[in-house]
N, C-alpha and C positions, 0 to 999 in steps of 0.2 A: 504493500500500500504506500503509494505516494503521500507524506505527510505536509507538506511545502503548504503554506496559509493560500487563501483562496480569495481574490479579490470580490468582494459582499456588491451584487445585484440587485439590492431588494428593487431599489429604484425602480429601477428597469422591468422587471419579474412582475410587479405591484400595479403597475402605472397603469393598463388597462382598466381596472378595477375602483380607480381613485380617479380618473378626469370625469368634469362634468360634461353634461347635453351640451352645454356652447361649446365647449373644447373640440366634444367630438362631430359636433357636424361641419368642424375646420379639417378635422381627420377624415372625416368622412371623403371630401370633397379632393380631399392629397389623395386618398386611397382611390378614389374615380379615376383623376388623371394621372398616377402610376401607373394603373394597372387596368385599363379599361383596353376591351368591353370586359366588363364585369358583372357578373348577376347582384340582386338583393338579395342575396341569400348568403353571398360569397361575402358582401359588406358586413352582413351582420355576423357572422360566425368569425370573421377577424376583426372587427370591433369589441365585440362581447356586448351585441346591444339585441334587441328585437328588431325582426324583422317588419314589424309595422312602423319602430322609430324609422328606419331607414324612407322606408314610405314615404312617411308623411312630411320629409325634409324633403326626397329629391321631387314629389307631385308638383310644388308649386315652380319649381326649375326647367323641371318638363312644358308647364305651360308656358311658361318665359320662353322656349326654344333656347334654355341654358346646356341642359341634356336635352341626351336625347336617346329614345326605347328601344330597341329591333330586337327582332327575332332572329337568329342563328343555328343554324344547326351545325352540329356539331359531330366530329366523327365516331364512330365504335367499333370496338375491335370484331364486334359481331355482325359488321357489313349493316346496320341499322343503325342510323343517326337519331338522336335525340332533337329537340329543340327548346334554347333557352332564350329568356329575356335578359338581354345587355343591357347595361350604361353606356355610355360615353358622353363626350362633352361634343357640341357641336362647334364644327368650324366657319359659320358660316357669319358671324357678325363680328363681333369682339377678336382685337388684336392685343400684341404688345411688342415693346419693344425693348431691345436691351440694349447695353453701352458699356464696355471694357477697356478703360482707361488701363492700358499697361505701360510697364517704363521704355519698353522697345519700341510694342506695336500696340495699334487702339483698333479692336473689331465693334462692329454693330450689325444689330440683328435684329429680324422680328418674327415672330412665333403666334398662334392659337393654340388655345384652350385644349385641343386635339393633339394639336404634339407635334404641328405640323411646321416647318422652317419655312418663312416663306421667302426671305431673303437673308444673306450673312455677306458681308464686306467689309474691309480693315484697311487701313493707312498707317504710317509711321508715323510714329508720337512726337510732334516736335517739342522742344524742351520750353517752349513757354507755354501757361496753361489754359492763356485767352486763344493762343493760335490753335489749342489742340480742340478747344469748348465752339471752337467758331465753325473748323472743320465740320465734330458732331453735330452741329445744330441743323448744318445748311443739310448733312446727309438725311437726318429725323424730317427736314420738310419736304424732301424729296421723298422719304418712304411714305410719308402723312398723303401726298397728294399722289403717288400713283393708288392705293389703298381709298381713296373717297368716298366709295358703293361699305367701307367697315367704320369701324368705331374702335378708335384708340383708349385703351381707360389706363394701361400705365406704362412707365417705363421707366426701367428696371437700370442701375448704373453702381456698376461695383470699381472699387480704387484701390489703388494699393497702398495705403493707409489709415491713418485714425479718421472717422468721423464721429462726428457731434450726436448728440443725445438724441436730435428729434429727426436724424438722416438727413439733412439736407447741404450739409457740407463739409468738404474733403477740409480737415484740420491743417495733417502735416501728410506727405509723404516722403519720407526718406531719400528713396531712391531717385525723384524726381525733383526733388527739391522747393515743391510748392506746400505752400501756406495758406489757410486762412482763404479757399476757394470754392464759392456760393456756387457750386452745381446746381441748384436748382433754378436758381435765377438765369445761369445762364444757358439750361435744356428745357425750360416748360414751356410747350406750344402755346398756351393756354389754360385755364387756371381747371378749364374739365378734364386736364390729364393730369393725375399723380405721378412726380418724380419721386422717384426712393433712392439714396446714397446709401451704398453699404461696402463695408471692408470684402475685400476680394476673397479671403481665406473663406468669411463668414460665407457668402456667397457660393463658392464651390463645397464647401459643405453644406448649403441648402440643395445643390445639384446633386450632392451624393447620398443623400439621405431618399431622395425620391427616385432614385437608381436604384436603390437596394429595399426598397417598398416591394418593388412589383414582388419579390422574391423571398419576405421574410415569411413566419411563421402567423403573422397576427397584421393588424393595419398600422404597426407602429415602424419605426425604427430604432433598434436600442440607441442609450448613451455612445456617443464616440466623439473625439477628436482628430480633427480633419489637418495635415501639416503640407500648406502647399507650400509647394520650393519653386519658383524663378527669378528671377533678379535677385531675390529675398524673398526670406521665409514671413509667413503667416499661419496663423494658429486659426482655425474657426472650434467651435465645440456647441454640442448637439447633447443637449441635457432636456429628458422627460420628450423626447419627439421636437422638442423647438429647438430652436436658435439660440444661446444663449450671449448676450452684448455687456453682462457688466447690469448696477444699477446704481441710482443716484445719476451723479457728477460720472461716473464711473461709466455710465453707457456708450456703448462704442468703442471703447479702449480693451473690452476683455478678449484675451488671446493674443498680446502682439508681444511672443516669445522669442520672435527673431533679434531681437534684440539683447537677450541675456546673457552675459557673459561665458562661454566656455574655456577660455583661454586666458587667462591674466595676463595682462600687458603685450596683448596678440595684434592681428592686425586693426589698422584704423577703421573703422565705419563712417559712412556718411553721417551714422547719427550724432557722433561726435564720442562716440564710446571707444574702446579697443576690446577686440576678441569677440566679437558679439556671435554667436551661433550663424547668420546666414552668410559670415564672411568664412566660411570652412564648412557650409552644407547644402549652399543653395547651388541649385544649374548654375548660376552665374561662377560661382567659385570656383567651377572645374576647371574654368580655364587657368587661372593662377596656378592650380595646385599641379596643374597640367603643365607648363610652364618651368615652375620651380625658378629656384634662384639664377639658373645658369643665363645669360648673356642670350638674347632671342636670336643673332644673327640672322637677322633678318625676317625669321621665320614670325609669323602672325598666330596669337592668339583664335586656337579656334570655338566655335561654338560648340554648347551640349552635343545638340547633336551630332556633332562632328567627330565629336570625342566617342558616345557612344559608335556609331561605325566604325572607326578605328579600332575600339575591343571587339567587335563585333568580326573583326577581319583580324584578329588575334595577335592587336601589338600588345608589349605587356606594360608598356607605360600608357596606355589607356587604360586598360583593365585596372592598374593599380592607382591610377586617379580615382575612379569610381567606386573602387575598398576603401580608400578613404573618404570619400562624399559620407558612406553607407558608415564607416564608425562614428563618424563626426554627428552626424545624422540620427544614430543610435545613441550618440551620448544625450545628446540635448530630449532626444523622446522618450529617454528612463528619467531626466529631470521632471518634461510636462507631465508624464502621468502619475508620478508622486507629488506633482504638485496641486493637481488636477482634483485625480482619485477614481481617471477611468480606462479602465486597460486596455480599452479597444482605439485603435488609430489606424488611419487609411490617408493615403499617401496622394496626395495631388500635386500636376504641373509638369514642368518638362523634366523631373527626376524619373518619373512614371515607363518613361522610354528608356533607361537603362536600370533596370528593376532586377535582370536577370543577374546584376555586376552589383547591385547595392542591397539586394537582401540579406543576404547571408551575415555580411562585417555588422552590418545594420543591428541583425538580431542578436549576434555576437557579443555586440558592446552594449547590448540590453542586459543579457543574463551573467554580464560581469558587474550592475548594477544589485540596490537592492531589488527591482525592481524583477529582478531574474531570479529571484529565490521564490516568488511567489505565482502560482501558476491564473492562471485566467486570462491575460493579456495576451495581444495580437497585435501584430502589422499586417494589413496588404495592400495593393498598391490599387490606386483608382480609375478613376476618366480624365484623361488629360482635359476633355472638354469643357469639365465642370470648371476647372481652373481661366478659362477664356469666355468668352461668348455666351455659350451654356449657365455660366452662374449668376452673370448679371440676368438673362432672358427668367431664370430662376425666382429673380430676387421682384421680377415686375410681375410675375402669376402671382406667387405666394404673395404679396402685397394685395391684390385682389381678390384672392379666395377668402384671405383672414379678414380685411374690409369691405369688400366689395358688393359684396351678398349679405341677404340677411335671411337668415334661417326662419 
């Protein structure tokens, strides 16, 4: 018998049991668009609810032409088909739009309720932040007017830094170096569209969490911690099926890990630290470590992805870049989840794509922690998508489903 202590679930285990009717007809409504077409019956046996609560929320959405009913038949291994009642969401009014201010590149996107993409385009992020807000504005009027015959209700804008308590604008980001930048002022068409500002990390664990809906046990997804890596790291975390941002003063600022010391007296950070975790774990790092101290002779810094191909085509100093990404990377994820207190972590961004070269040192330098004496915890790696495009497009539904409707 293994005796190693057992990181405690109740949370998690419990949580079905203990949300109320408002909570869950927000769940319900995730649980639609993960995993539809889906029956009432399917809703209510992984909610843990009746099947006439389910009813009598989604009747009045059906008449709106929110959902929408079909019948399906469905196959059997006995050459006779069955026939059920679905869900789905319809795609035929309601849009949204997303916006992915990165420190490279900036994508925009817009999506329905269905799941359907209906446009995605990106541009290089220039380094001032009225040039990059002017770009997305002019492209948001260009998807606004070929879209006329729909109805825009939000749009969704995730950054790669702090923002403010009420989302609406980008604090600091490091990486880019701006300040004090009223997103919403400078994206809202019109005062009938919601913009939402949200941390980028937070965002691709909104994307990951409705990833791994369609496929859990129940309409939930457990606690985890979501650790995206590009340019710099971010932390998002997913406590009780939500989001969780910090409270008070404190909102917006919870999970911003990349910045915590690993290294005493290490390298310098834009933040103005030394040794901060995403200067030894983020994609962007690899190239330095890739590098090393020697003399470049001419030779150019290359990208992640570059570096991954290169192990991939079996040099060994790419491989041995990305065993260190993966301890570096293990060190700092046995700090967050004892700082945390949740053992599950899923890996987002462009580390994602060399996963095969960074698992192992990763888990490695876990179970040389305390964190390794203790059994329950997990790494695996995610959607690179949620980290881009996807988390912002994420952050303008789920703004909608939690306000938008009323049960």
């Amino acid at each position: 018998m293994n005796d190693s202590p057992v990181f405690q679930t109740n949370l998690t285990d419990n949580i079905a049991g203990t949300i109320n009717v408002a909570r869950k007809g927000n769940l319900l409504l995730r649980l639609i668009r993960a995993s539809q077409p889906i029956t009432r019956s399917e809703i209510a046996a992984r909610l843990s609810i009746d099947k006439s609560t389910v009813t009598e929320n989604v009747k009045p959405l059906i008449a709106r032409r929110i959902l929408r009913e079909e019948t399906l038949e469905t196959d059997s291994s006995k050459g006779q088909g069955r026939k059920a009642r679905v869900l789905s969401f319809t795609d035929a009014h309601d849009y949204f739009i997303g916006v992915n201010l990165g420190v490279r590149r900036s994508q925009i996107g817009a999506t329905n309720l269905s799941g359907e993409i209906l446009l995605e385009d990106d541009f290089e992020t220039p380094p001032d932040a009225k040039e990059t807000l002017a770009i997305a504005r002019e492209t948001i009027k260009k998807i606004i007017a070929e879209n006329a015959e729909r109805t825009l209700r939000v749009i969704g804008v995730s950054v790669p830094g702090l923002t403010d308590a009420e989302r609406r604008k980008l604090l600091f980001a490091p990486n880019l170096g701006w300040r004090d930048v009223d997103i919403v002022k400078a994206l809202q068409p019109s005062d009938a569209v919601n913009v939402v500002v949200e941390n980028d990390a937070t965002a691709a664990a909104m994307y990951e969490a409705r990833m791994k809906i369609r496929h859990s046990n129940d309409g939930l997804m457990s606690n985890f911690i979501l650790v995206r890596s590009g340019t710099g790291i971010g932390v998002g975390l997913v406590i009780g099926s939500e989001v969780y941002r910090g409270t008070g003063l404190g909102r917006g600022i919870a999970g911003e890990f990349g910045h915590m010391t690993i290294v005493a007296g290490g390298k310098p950070c834009v933040c103005g630290n030394r040794g901060c975790w995403e200067k030894y774990a983020s994609a962007a790092s690899a190239a330095s470590l890739y590098m090393g101290d020697r003399p470049s002779r001419g030779e150019s810094a290359p990208r992640f992805v570059e570096i991954v191909g290169k192990a991939e085509n079996g040099e060994i100093r790419a491989r041995k870049t990305l065993e260190k990404i993966g301890d570096y990377l293990g060190i700092g994820i046995a700090n967050v989840i004892m700082g945390i207190g949740i053992p599950r972590v899923i890996i987002s961004g462009r580390l994602v794509y060399g996963w095969k070269f960074i698992e192992a040192p990763l888990k490695e330098a876990i179970e040389k922690s305390i964190v390794g004496k203790l059994e329950g915890w997990s790494v695996e790696a995610g959607e690179p998508e949620g980290a881009a495009i996807g988390g912002a497009l994420e952050v303008a539904v789920e703004e909608y489903l939690a306000h938008g409707l009323n049960f």
